[in-house]
C-alpha positions as protocol buffer text, in pm:
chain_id: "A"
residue {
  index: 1
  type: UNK
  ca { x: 20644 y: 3127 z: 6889 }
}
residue {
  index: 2
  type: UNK
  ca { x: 20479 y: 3421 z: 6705 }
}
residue {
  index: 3
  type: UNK
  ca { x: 20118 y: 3585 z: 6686 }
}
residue {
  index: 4
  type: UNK
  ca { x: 20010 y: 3843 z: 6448 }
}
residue {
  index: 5
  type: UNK
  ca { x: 19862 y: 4195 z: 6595 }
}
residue {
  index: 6
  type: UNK
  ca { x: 19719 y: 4495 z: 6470 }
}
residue {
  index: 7
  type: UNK
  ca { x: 19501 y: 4773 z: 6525 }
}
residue {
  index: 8
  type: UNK
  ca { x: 19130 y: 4769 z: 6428 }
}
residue {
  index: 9
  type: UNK
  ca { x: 19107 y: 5033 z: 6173 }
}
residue {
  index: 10
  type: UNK
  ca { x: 18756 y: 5110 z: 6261 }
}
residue {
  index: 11
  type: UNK
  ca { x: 18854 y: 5242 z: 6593 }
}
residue {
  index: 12
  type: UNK
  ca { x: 19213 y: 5160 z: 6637 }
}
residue {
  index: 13
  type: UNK
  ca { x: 19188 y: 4871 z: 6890 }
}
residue {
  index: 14
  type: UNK
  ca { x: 19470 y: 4628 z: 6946 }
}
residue {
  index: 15
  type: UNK
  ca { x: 19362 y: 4336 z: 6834 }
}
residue {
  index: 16
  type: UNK
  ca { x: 19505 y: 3964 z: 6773 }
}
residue {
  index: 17
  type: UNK
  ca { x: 19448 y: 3732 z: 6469 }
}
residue {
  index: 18
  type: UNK
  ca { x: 19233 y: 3450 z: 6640 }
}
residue {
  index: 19
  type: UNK
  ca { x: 19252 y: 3044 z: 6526 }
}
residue {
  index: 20
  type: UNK
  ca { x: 18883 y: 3118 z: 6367 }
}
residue {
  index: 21
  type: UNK
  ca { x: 18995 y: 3351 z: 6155 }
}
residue {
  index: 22
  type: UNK
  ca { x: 18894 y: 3648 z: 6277 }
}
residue {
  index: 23
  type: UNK
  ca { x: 19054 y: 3909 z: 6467 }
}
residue {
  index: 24
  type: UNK
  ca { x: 18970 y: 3920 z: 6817 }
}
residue {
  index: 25
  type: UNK
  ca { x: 19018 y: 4198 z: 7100 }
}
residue {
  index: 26
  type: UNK
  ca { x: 19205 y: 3944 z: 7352 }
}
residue {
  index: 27
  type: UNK
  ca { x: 19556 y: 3797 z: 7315 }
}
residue {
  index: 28
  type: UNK
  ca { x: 19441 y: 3487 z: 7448 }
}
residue {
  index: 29
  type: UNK
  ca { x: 19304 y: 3361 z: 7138 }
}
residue {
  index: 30
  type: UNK
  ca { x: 19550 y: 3436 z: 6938 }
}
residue {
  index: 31
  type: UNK
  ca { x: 19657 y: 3160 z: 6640 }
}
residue {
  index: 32
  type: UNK
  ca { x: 20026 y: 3075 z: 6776 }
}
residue {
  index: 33
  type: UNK
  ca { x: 20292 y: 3003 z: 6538 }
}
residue {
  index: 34
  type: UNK
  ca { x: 20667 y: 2819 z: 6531 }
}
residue {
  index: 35
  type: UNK
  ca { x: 20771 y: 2794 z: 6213 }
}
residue {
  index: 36
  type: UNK
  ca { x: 20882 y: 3005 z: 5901 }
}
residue {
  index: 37
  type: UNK
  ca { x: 20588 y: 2867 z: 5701 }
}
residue {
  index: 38
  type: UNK
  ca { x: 20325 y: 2983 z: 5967 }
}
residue {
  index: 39
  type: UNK
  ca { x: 20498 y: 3309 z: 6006 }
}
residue {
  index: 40
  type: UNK
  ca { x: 20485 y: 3365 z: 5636 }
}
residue {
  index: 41
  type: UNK
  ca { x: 20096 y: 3255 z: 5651 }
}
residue {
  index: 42
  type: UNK
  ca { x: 19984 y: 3495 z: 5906 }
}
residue {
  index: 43
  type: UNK
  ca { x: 20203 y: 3811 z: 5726 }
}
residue {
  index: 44
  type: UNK
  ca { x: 19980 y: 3663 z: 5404 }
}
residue {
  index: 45
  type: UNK
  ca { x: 19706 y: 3696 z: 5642 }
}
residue {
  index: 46
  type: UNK
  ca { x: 19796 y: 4007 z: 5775 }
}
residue {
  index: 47
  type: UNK
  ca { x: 19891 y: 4200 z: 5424 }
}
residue {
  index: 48
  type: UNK
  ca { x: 19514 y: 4098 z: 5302 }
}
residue {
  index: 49
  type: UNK
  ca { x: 19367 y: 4267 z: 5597 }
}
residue {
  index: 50
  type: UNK
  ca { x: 19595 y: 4580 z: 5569 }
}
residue {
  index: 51
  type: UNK
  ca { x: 19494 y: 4611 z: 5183 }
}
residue {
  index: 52
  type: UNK
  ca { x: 19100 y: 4520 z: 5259 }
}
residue {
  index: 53
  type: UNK
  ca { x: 19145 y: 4856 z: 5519 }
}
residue {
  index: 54
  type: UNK
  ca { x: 19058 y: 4641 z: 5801 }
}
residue {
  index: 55
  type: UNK
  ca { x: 19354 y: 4707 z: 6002 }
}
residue {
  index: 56
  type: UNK
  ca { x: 19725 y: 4890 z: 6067 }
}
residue {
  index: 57
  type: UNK
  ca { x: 20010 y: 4867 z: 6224 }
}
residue {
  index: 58
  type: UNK
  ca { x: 20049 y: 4479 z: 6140 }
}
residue {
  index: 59
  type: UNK
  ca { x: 20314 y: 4291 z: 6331 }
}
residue {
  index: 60
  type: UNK
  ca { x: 20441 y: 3938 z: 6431 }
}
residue {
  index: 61
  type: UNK
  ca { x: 20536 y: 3922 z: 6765 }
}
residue {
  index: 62
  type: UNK
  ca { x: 20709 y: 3711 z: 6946 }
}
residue {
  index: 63
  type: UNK
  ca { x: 20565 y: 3547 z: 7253 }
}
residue {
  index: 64
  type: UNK
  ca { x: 20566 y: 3273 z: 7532 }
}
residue {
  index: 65
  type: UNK
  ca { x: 20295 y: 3020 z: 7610 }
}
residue {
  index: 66
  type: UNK
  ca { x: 20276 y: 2886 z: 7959 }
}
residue {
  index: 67
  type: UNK
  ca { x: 20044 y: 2699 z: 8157 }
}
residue {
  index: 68
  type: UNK
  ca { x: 19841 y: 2744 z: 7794 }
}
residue {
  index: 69
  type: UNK
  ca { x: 19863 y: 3114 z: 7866 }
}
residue {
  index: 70
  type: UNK
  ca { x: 19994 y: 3352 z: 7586 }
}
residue {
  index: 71
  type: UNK
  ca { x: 20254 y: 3608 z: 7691 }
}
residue {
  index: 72
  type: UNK
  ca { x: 20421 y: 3851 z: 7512 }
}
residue {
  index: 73
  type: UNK
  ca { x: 20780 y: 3868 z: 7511 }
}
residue {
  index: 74
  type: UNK
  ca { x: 20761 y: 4273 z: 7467 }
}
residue {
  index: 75
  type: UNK
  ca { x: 20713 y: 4504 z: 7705 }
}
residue {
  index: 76
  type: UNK
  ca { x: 20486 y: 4735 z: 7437 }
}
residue {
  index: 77
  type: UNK
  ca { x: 20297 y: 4397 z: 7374 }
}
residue {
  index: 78
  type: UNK
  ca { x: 20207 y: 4347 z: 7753 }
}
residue {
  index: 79
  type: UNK
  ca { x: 20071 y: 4703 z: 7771 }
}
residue {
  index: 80
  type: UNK
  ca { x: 19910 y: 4642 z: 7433 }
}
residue {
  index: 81
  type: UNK
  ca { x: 19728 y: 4305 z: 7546 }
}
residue {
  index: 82
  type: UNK
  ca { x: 19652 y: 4489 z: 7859 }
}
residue {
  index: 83
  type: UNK
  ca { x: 19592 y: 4872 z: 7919 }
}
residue {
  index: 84
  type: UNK
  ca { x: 19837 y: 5108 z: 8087 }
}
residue {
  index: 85
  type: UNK
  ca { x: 20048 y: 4957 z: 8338 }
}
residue {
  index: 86
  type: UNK
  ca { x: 19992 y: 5240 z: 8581 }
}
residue {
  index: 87
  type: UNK
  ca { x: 19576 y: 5261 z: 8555 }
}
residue {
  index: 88
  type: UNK
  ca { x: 19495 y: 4909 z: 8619 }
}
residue {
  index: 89
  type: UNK
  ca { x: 19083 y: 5088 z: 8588 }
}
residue {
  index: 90
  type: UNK
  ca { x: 19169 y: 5127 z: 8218 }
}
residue {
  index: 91
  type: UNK
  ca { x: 19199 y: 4911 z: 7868 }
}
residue {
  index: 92
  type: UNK
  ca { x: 19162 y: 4549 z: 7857 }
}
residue {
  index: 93
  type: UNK
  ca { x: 19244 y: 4489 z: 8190 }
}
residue {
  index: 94
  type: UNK
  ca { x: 18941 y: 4728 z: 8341 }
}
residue {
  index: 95
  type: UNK
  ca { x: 18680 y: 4488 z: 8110 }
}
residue {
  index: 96
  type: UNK
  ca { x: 18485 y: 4235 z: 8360 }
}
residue {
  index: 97
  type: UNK
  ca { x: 18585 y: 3921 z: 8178 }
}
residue {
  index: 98
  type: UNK
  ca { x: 18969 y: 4029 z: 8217 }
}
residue {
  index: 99
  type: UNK
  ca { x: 18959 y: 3875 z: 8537 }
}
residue {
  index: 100
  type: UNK
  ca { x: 19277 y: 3862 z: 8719 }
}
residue {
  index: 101
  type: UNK
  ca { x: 19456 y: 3989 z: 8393 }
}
């Protein structure tokens, strides 16, 4: 399965191409993906946003889902969904809805 990411242009945020349409700020609602014709979609999706200056850095991504849970296959992409792996006080992860993330 694949999700498109980028980074906010605005003020270079990671952030995840939601089911709505819009791009959110959390991986979990990410639009999920499993075939060639969705992957080319969301690059469609992806290049319109790049060109309108809305984001950078645009990237399919491979990922997991489990227990309905999205999880990224990368390393980078945990950190990026998350915050630094040795602050746990910082990035997504710090936010009060994060939870246990």
């Amino acid at each position: 399965m694949k999700i498109l990411t980028a980074n906010r242009l605005t003020d270079g945020e990671a952030v995840w191409f939601a089911a709505d349409g819009t791009w959110a700020e959390t991986i979990d609602v990410a639009e999920t993906v499993g075939d060639k014709a969705g992957e080319a979609r969301l690059e469609a999706i992806g290049k319109a946003a790049y060109d309108n200056n809305e984001v950078v850095d645009v990237n399919l991504i491979d990922v997991s889902v489990v227990d309905g849970a999205i999880q990224p296959l990368r390393l980078r992409e945990v950190i990026r969904a998350a915050g630094p792996s040795n602050r746990l006080d910082l990035g997504k992860q710090a936010r009060p809805a994060a939870g246990a993330a």
